[in-house]
N, C-alpha and C positions, 0 to 999 in steps of 0.2 A: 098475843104478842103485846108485852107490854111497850111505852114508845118510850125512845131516850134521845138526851137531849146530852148539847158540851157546858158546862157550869165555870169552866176554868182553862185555860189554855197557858203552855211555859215555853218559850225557844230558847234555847243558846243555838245562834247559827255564824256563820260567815260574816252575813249583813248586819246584824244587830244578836243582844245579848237581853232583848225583852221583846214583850208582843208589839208594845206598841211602834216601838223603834222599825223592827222587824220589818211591817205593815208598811210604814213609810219606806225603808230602803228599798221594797217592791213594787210601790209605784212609781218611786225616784227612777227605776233601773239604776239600782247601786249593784254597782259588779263587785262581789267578791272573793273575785278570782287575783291572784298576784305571783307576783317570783316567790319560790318555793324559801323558806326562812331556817324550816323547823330542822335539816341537816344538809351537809354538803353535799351539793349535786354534780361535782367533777365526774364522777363515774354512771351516773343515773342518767336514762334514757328521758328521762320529765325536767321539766323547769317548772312548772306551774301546779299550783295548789289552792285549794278555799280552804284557808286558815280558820279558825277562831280566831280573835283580835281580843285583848285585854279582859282577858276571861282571869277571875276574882272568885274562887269558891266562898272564900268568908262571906261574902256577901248574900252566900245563899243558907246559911248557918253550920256550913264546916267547920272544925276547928283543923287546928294544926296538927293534931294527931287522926285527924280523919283523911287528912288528904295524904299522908302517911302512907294511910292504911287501903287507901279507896283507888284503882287504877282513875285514869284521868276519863275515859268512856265513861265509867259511873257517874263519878264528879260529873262530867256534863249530863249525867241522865237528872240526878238528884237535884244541880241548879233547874234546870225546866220542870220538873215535878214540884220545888218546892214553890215556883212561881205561877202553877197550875193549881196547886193548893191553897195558894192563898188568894188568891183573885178566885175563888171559887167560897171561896167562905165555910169550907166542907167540917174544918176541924171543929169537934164537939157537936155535931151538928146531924152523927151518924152513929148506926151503931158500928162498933168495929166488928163484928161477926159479919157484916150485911157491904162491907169495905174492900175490894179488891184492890190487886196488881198486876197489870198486863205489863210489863217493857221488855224492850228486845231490841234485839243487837246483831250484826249481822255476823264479826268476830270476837267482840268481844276485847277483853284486856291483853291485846299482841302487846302493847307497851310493854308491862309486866314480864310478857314472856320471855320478851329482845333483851334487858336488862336483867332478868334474872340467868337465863341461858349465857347470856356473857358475864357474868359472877361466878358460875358454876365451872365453865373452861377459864379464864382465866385466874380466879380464886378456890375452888375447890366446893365441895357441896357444903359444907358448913358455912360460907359465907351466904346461901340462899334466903331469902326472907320464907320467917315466915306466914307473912302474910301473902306469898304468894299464891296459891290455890284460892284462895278467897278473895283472892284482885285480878286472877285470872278468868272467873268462870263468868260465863255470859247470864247467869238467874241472878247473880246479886246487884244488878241495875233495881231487879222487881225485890231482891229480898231485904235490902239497903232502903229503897224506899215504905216499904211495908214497915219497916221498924221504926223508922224515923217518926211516918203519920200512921201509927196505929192498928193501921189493917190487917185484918184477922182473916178475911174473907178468902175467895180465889188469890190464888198469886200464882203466876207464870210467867218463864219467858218466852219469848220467839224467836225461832230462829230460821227465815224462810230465804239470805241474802240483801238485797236490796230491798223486797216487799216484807222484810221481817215487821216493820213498826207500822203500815197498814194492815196485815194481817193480823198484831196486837190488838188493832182499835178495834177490829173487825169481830172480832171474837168476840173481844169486851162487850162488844154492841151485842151477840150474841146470848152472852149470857147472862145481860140485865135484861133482854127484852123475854127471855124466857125463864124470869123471876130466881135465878140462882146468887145474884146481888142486890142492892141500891143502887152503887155507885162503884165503878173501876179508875183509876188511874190508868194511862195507856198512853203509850207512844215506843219511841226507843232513844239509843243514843249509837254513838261510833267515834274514833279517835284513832283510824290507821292509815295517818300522813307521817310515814316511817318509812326507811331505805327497804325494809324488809318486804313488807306492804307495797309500795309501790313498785318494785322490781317485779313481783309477782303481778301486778296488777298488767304492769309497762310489755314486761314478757310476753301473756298473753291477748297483746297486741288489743288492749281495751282501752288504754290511759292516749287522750292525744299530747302530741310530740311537740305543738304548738309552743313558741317563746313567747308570741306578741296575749300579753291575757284578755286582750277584746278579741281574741281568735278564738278561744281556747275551751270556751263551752259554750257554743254555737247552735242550741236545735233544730233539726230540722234545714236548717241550710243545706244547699248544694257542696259548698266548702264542708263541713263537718269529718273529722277525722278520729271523734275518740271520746270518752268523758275525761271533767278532770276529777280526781280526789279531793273531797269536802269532807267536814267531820260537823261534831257539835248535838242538839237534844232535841225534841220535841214530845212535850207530854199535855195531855187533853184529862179533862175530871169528865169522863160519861157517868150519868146519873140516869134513874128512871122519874119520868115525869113527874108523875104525882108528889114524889118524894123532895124533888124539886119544890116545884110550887111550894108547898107543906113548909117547907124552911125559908121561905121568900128568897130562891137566889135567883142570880142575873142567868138568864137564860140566852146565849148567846145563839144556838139554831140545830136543828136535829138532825140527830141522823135516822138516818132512811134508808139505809141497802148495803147493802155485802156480797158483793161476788167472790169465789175462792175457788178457780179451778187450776190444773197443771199442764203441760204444753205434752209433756210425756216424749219428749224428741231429743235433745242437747244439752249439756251442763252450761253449756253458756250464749248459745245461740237461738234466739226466738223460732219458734216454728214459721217458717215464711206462708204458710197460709191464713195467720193471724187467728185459727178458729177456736181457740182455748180460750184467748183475750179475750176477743169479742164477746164469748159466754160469759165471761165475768162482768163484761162490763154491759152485757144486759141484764144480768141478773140484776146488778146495782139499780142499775134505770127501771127495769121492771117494778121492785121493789119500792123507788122512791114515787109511783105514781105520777112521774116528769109530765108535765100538757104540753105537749109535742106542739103547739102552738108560740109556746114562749121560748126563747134562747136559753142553751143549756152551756155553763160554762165549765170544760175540762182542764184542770189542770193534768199535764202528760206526765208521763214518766217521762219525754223526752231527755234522754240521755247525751244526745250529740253523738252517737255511734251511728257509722250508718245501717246496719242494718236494723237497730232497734226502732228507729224514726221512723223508716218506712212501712215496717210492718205494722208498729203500731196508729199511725197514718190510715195504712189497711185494714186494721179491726173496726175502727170507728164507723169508717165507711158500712162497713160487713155488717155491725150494729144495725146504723140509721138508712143506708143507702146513701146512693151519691148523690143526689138532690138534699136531702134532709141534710147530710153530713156538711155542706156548703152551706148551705141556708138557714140552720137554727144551731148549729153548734162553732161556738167560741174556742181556740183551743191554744194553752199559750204553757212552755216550761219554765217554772220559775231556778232549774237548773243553770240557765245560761247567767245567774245571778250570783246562785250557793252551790256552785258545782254537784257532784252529788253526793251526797252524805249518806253517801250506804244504807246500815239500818235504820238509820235515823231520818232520812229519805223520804220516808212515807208519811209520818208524821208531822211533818214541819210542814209538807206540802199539802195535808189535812189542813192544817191551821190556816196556810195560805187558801185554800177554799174556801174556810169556815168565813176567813174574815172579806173574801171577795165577796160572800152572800151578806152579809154585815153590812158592808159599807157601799154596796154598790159599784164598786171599781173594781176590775179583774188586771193583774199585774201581767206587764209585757214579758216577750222573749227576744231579751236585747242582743246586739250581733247580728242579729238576721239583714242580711243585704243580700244575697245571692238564694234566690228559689229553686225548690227543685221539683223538677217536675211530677215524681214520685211523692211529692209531701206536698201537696196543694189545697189544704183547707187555710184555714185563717187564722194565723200562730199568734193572735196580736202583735205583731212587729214591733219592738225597741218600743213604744209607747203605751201606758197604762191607758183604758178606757175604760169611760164611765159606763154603766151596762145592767140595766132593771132585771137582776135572775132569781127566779125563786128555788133552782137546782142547782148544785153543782158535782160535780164528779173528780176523782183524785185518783187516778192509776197509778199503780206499783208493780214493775216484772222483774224478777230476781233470776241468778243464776240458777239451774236446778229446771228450768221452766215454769217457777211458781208464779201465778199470776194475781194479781186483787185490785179488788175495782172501792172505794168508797162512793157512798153519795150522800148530800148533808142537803137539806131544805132550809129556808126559813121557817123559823117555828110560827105557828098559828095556836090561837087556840081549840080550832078544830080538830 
């Protein structure tokens, strides 16, 4: 097994539209949650939404016939790729046969779909674009990107719900460490803050109801009623070690573990015995060689639903036990911040691991006032802490029952 390491990291989120910004609005507890902007909500059971905020494709080198042609999911996958590409220094620096694409998306360009589906009833099928079927499909986050930077290598997407862009990275990780790459690009993106989107969502009784947005994505709380809807990117440059070094790039911290099992039970409700999780999220720990002496810091999938809290609560335990689970593990959603961003989910919340081992500081889960007795490990509450980890962990449970665990270390030279 070869080892691999992150060289580059890109968000477009809620909070911020760069890494660094990003990093800050997580230990700020910058809430980016708000009244709902993007359509009228007179009819819609939701008020509240984690918007993007003054998101600018030019910026990321689209042109005006790109954003045209590109649904708005992509656009945000391609700006965090292009910002994980360049803060990665990878261009020219590779070969493109040895260059992958992992991204993933949970549904991909509904935008596209809502707007051309309402051209086709109201206008007739020759007013369709088209560039519709190429703004629709959920692989051209990975095949848009691939063209852009060169890559010749693996290119996929994924499409797992919620854990689709941890189980991107995860793969990725997979198949540099068992030499079929250098280096992948990986994460996902999502963009379904729509009447359509949300109705579905609101319908089956997933979406909370909340007006007040310091209510509204809560994890772990006793109050907790529901996730909100988030959108936006995250994409990571995994490289194989050597390869790294070789090129002198920054080497931000490794990964180390992959869990990837199924719950095999519900299309939308976690197995209430937690035992799927929990295998995943030992494999990750097994994997990462954690020193069960030192504090482990989780970022959760914390969702703010209630039953996803709890059980996942109960995996951790099921993992470490209930000594251990209180006593060396840190566990905090950076949800109650960038709602959740569906496919894009897993990856952003990678980044926020990555950079809590970075920097030392593991970012709060703000909202929290009300404990519950069912969810009683140590959420970091509303305030960041400063906190010496040389592990960390980043769960993703998706609809379907899919479940995935990351775990990233400080890199060493050992």
């Amino acid at each position: 097994m070869k080892r691999v390491v992150i060289t580059g990291m890109g968000v477009i989120s809620p909070i911020a539209n760069d890494v660094e910004q990003f990093y800050q609005s997580l230990i700020s507890g910058t809430l980016g949650i708000s009244q709902l902007t993007k359509f009228n909500i007179d009819d819609s059971k939701v008020s509240l939404a984690a918007e993007v905020k003054d998101f600018d494709p030019s910026l990321y080198g689209m042109e005006k016939s790109d954003i045209r042609r590109i649904d708005i999911y992509c656009q945000y996958a391609l700006a965090a790729v292009w910002q994980a590409v360049a803060q990665s220094n990878i261009t020219g620096n590779i070969d493109p046969n040895r260059f992958g694409v992992y991204m993933a998306s949970g549904i991909g360009g509904i935008e596209t779909f809502i707007q051309e589906h309402n051209k086709l009833i109201e206008k007739g099928s020759r007013r369709v674009s088209p560039f519709f079927v190429t703004k629709l499909i959920i692989n051209m986050a990975s095949g848009e990107s691939a063209i852009r930077h060169n890559a010749k290598g693996p290119c996929l997407p994924v499409v797992t719900a919620c854990a689709s862009s941890s189980h991107a990275i995860g793969e990725a990780y997979r198949a540099i460490a068992h030499g079929y790459a250098d280096a992948i690009i990986a994460g996902g993106a999502e963009a379904a803050i729509n009447p359509l989107s949300m109705a579905g969502f609101a319908n089956s009784m997933a979406l909370s109801r909340e007006t007040d947005p310091e209510s509204g994505s809560i994890p772990f709380d006793l109050r907790r009623s529901g996730f909100v809807m988030g959108e936006g990117a995250g994409a990571v440059i995994l490289e194989e070690l050597e390869h790294a070094k070789n090129r002198g790039a920054n080497i931000y911290c490794e990964v180390t573990g992959y869990g990837n099992t199924c719950d095999a039970y519900h299309v939308t409700a976690p197995d209430p015995s937690g035992e799927q999780s929990a295998r995943a999220i030992e494999d990750a720990v097994i994997q990462s060689g954690w020193d069960k002496k030192s504090t482990l810091y989780i970022n959760a999938h914390g969702t703010s639903t209630p039953l996803n809290d709890k059980t996942e609560t109960m995996a951790v335990k099921r993992v470490f036990g209930e000594k251990t689970a209180k006593e060396k593990i840190v566990m905090s959603s950076t949800k109650s911040m960038t709602g959740h961003m569906l496919g894009a989910a897993g990856a952003v919340e990678a980044i926020a691991s990555a950079l809590a081992l970075i920097n030392g500081v593991v970012p709060p889960t703000i909202g929290y006032t009300t404990p519950d007795p069912e969810c009683d490990l140590d959420y970091v509450p509303n305030t960041a802490r400063k906190l010496d980890i040389s592990t960390a962990l980043s769960i993703s449970l998706g609809f379907g029952g899919h479940n995935a665990c990351l775990a990233f270390s400080k890199y060493t030279e050992d």
